[in-house]
C-alpha positions in Angstrom: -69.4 -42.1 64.4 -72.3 -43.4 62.9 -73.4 -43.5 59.5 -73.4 -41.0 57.0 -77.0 -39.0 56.4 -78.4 -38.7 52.5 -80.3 -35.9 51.8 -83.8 -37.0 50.3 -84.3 -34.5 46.7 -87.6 -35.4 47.0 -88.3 -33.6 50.4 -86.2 -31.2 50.3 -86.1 -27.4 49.3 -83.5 -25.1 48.3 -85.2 -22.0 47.8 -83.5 -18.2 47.4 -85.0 -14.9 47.5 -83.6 -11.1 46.2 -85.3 -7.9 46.6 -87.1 -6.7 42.6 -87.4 -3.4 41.7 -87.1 -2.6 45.9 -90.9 -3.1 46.0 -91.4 -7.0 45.9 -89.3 -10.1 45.7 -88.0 -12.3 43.7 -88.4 -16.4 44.7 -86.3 -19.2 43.1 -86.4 -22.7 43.8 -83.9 -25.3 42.5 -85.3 -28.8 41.8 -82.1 -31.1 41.6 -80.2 -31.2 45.0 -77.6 -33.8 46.6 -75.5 -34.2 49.5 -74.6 -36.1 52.4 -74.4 -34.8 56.2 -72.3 -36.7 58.7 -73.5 -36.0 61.9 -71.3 -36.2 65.6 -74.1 -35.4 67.9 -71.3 -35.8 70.7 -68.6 -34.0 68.8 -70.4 -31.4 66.7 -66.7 -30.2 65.7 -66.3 -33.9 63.4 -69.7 -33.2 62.0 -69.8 -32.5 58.3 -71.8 -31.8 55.6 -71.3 -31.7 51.8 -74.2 -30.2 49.2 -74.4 -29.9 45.5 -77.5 -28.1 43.3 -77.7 -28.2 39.7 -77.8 -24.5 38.2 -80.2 -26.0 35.4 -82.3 -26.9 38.4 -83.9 -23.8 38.7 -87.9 -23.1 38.6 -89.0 -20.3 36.5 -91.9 -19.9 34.9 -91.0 -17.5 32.2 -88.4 -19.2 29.6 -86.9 -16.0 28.6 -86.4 -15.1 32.1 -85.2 -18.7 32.6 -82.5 -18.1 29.6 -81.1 -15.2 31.6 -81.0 -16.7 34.9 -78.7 -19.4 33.1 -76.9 -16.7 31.2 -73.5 -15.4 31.8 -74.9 -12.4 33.6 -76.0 -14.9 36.4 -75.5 -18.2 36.9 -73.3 -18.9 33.7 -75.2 -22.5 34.0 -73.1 -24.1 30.5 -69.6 -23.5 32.6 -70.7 -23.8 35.8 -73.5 -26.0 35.9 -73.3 -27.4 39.9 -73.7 -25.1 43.0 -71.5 -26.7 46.1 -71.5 -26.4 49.4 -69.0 -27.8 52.2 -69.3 -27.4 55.6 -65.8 -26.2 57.4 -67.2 -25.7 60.9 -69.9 -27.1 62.6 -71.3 -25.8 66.0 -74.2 -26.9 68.0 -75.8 -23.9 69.9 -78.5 -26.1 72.4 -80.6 -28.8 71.8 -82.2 -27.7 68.3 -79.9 -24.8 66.9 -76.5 -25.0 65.2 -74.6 -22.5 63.1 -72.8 -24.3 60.4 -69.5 -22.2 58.7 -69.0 -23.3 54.9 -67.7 -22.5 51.8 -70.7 -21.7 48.6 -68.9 -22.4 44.9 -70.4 -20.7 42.4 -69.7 -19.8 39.2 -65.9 -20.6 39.9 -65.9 -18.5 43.1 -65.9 -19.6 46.4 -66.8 -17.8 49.2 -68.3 -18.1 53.0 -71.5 -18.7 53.3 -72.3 -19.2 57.3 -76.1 -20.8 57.8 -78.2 -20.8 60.8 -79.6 -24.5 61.3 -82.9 -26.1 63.1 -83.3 -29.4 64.0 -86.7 -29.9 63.4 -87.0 -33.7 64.1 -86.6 -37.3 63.2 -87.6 -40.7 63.2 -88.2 -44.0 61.5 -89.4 -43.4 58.1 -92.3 -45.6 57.2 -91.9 -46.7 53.8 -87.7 -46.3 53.5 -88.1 -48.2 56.8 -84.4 -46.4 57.8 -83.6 -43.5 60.5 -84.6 -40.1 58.8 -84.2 -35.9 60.3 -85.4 -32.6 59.0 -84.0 -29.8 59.4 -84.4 -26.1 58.4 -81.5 -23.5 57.3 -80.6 -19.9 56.3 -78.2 -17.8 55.6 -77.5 -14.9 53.1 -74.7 -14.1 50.1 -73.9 -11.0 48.5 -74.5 -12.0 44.7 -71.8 -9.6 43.4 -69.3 -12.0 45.4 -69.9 -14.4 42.7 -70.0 -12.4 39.4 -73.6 -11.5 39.3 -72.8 -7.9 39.0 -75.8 -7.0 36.3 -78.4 -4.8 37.6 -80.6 -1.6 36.1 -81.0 1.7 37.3 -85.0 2.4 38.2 -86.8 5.9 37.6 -86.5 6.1 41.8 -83.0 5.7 41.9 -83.3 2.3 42.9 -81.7 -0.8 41.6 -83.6 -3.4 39.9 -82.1 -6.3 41.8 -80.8 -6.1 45.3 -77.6 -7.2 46.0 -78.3 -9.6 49.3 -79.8 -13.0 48.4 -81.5 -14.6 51.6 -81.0 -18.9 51.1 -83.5 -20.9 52.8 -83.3 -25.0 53.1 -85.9 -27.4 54.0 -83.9 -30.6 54.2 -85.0 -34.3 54.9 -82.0 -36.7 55.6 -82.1 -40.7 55.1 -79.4 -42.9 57.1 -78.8 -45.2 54.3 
């Protein structure tokens, strides 16, 4: 087995999107972002991967909105300020693709959260001077899993927020 993989913060994304008002959609990205993947190219079963995000992480450009988001309604960021992932099944599909099973904790609720991976690459990186790989991810959660029940009736009989949040990763990985 080799050595573990690091994920790099700085190149890496963890972005999430849920339908507004059933018209548009909302984008979130979360800055602060850790984790470590142990990767069994031969044996994909002994692969591994753990992942935390800070709640507090999160990009918004409107404070009040921001306030909310941290809020009891949502993330309830004060008692549950890390979002974590761990990997309980890993499966390599061909040469780029693997579908990873895990567990999302968040807000004190853990739940399955499957993602559909893509190798994307790897190499030396030039200034690290170590092995590095990318790779891109997504899967989906029903926010009302986790607590995040809140929503507002529209005049259409829509909701204000849909229920299905859509997570997509951009994720460089150092072997330190």
């Amino acid at each position: 087995m080799s050595k573990p993989w690091i994920l790099d913060p700085a190149h890496t994304s963890v972005d999430f999107e849920v339908s507004h008002m059933h018209v548009s959609t909302f984008h979130g990205r979360f800055g602060t972002v850790a984790g470590t993947l142990v990767l069994d190219e031969a044996t994909p079963a002994n692969s591994s991967l753990e992942a935390t995000v800070e709640a507090k992480s999160l990009e918004v450009r409107d404070p009040g909105l921001y306030g909310r988001l941290m809020g009891p309604d949502f993330f309830h960021a004060e008692q549950h300020p890390l979002l974590a992932y761990r990997s309980t099944k890993v499966e390599r599909r061909d040469d780029t693709h693997w579908h990873v099973e895990g567990e999302l904790s968040l807000r004190g609720v853990t739940r399955s959260v499957p993602l559909e991976v893509e190798a994307l690459g790897g190499g030396n990186h030039p200034f690290a001077r170590v092995p590095m790989k990318a790779f891109r991810a997504q899967g989906e959660l029903d926010r009302g899993d986790y607590g995040m029940k809140w929503n507002a009736p529209l005049d259409t009989g829509a909701k204000y927020l849909g229920e299905r949040v859509r997570i997509r990763l951009q994720v460089e990985l150092l072997q330190r």
